[in-house]
C-alpha positions as CSV (number, residue, x, y, z in Angstrom):
1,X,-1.4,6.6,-17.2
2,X,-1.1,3.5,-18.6
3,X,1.1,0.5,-18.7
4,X,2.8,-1.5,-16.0
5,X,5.0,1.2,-13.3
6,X,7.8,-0.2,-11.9
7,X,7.5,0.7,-8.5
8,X,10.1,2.7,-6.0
9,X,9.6,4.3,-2.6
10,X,10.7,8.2,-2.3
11,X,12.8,7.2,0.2
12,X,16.5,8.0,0.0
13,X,16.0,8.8,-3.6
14,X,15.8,12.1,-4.1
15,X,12.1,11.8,-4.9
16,X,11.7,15.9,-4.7
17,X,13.3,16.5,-8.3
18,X,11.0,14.1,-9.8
19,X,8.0,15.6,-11.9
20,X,4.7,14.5,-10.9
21,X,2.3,14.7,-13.5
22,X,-0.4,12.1,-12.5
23,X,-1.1,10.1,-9.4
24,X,-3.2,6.5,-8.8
25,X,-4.6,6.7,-5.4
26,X,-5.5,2.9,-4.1
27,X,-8.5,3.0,-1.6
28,X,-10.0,0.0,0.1
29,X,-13.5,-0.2,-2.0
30,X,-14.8,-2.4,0.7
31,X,-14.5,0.5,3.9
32,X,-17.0,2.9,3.6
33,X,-15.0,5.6,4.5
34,X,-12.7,5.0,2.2
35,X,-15.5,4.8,-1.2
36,X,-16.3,8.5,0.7
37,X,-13.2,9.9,0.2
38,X,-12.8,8.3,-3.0
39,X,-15.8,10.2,-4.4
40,X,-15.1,13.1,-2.3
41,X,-11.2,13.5,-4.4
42,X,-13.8,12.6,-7.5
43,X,-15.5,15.9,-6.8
44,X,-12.4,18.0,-6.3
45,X,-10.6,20.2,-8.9
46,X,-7.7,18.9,-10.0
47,X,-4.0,20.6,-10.5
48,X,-2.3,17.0,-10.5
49,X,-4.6,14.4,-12.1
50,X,-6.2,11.8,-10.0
51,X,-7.0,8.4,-11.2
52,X,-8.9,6.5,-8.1
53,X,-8.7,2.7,-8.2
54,X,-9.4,-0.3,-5.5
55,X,-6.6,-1.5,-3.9
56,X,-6.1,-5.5,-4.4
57,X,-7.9,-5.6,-7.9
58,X,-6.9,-7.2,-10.5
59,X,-6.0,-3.9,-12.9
60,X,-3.8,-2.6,-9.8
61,X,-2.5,-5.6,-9.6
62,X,-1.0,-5.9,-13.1
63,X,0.3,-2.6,-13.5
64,X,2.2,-2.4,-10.5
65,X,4.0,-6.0,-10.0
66,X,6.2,-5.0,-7.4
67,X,3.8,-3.3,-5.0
68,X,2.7,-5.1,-1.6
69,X,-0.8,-5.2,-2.6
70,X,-1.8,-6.6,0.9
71,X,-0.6,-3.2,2.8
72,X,-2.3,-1.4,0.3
73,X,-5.7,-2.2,1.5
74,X,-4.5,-1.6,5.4
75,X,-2.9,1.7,4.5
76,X,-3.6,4.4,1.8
77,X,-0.8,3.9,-1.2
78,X,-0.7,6.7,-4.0
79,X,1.9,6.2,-6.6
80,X,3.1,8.8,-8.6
81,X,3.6,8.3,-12.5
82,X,8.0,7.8,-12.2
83,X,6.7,4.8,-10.3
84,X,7.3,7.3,-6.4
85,X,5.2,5.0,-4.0
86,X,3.5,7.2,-1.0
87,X,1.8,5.5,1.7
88,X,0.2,6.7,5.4
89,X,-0.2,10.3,5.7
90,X,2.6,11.1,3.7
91,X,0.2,9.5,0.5
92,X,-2.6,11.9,2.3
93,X,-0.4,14.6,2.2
94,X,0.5,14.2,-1.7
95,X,-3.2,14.0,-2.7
96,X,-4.2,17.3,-1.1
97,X,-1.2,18.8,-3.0
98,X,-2.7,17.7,-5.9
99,X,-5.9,19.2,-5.1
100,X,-6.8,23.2,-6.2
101,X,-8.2,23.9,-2.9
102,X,-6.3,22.4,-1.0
103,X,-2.7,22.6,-1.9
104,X,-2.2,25.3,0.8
105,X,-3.1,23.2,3.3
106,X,-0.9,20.0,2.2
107,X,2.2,22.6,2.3
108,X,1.4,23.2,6.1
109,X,0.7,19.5,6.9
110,X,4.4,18.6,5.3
111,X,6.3,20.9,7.6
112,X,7.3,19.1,11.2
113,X,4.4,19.9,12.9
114,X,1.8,19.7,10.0
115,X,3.1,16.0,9.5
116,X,2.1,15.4,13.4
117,X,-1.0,16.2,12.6
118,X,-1.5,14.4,9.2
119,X,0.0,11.2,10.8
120,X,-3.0,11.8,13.7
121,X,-5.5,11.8,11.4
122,X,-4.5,8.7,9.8
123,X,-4.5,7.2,12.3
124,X,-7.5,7.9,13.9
125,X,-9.1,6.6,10.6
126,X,-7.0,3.5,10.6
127,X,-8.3,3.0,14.5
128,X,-11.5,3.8,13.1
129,X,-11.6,1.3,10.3
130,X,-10.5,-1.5,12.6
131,X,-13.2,-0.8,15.1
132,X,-15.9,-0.9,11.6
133,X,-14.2,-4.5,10.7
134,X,-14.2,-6.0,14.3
135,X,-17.9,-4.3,15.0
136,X,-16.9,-1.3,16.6
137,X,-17.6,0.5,20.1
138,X,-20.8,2.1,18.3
139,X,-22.0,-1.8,18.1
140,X,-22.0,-1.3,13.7
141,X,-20.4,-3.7,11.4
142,X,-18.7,-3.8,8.3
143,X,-21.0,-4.3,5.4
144,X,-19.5,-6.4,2.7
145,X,-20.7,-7.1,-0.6
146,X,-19.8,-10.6,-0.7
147,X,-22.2,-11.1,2.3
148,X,-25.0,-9.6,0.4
149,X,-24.9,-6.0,1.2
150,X,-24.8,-3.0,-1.0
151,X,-24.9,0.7,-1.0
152,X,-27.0,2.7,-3.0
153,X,-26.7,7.0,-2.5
154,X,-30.2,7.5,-3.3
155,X,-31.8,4.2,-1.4
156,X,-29.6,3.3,1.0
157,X,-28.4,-0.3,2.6
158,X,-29.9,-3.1,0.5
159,X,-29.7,-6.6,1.7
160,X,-29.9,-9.6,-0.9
161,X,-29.1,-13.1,0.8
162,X,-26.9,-15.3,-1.2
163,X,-27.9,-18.2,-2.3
164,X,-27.4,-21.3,-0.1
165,X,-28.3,-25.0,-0.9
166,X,-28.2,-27.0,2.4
167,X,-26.1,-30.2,1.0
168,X,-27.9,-33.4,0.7
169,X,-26.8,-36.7,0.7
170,X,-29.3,-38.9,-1.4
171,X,-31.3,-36.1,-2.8
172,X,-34.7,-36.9,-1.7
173,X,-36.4,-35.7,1.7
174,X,-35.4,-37.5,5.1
175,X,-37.9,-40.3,6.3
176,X,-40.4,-39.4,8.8
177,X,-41.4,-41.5,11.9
């Protein structure tokens, strides 16, 4: 799966007699509940392969031109390999097809009432993900790396500053009284 994909939504195009043979899931690599469902579809056997990649990055970027990267990283977009664009549950909904253990379960979830229930859950993770940016009810914040902050599995929440030089204008310390 390589290349630049031209990009086309499944809508109104007769999407279901299209062959999908790989998919590229985009996932938000700065929400950590998004980096655990990226390792969690990491772990899972595959019928469809997966290839997981951050939204917004530069690679994503190049190969698919015509997508609306900014939506990507507000809402889950997979995108088949003939360029079929999924986003919301109905992306959710195409990954768990892909999955072996879990292909049962994305038949249900596409029927009328299944796709109630998928759109639910996202969301309640996209409510979720805004309360994690804007601090949340539980008083947490987002953790960013560009403020510092990283994730380790085995060690946890590491904090380094970064550096900061207070500006200066002659160079030399102030005069004391």
């Amino acid at each position: 799966m390589t290349g630049t994909t031209t990009v086309t939504t499944t809508d109104g195009r007769g999407a279901a007699g299209v062959p999908v043979r790989g998919l590229t899931v985009l996932y938000d690599a700065e929400c950590g509940l998004c980096v655990h469902l990226r390792a969690w579809l990491a772990r899972q056997a595959q019928l469809v392969p997966l290839e997981l990649l951050p939204a917004g990055s530069a690679e994503v970027r190049a190969r698919f031109p015509g997508l609306d990267h900014a939506a990507t990283l507000d809402e889950v977009t997979v995108i088949g390999d003939s360029g079929q664009v999924y986003q919301g549950s109905r992306a959710w909904i195409v990954v768990l097809w892909a999955l072996r253990d879990h292909r049962r379960l994305a038949h249900r979830l596409a029927g009328p009432t299944g796709a109630k229930l998928a759109r639910g859950a996202v969301l309640a993770a996209a409510k979720w993900r805004e309360a994690q940016r804007r601090g949340g009810p539980w008083g947490g914040q987002v953790y960013r790396r560009a403020d510092g902050w990283s994730y380790h599995p085995r060690t946890g929440w590491t904090y380094s500053p970064p550096s900061y030089s207070p500006p200066s204008c002659s160079g030399t310390a102030p005069a004391s009284r």
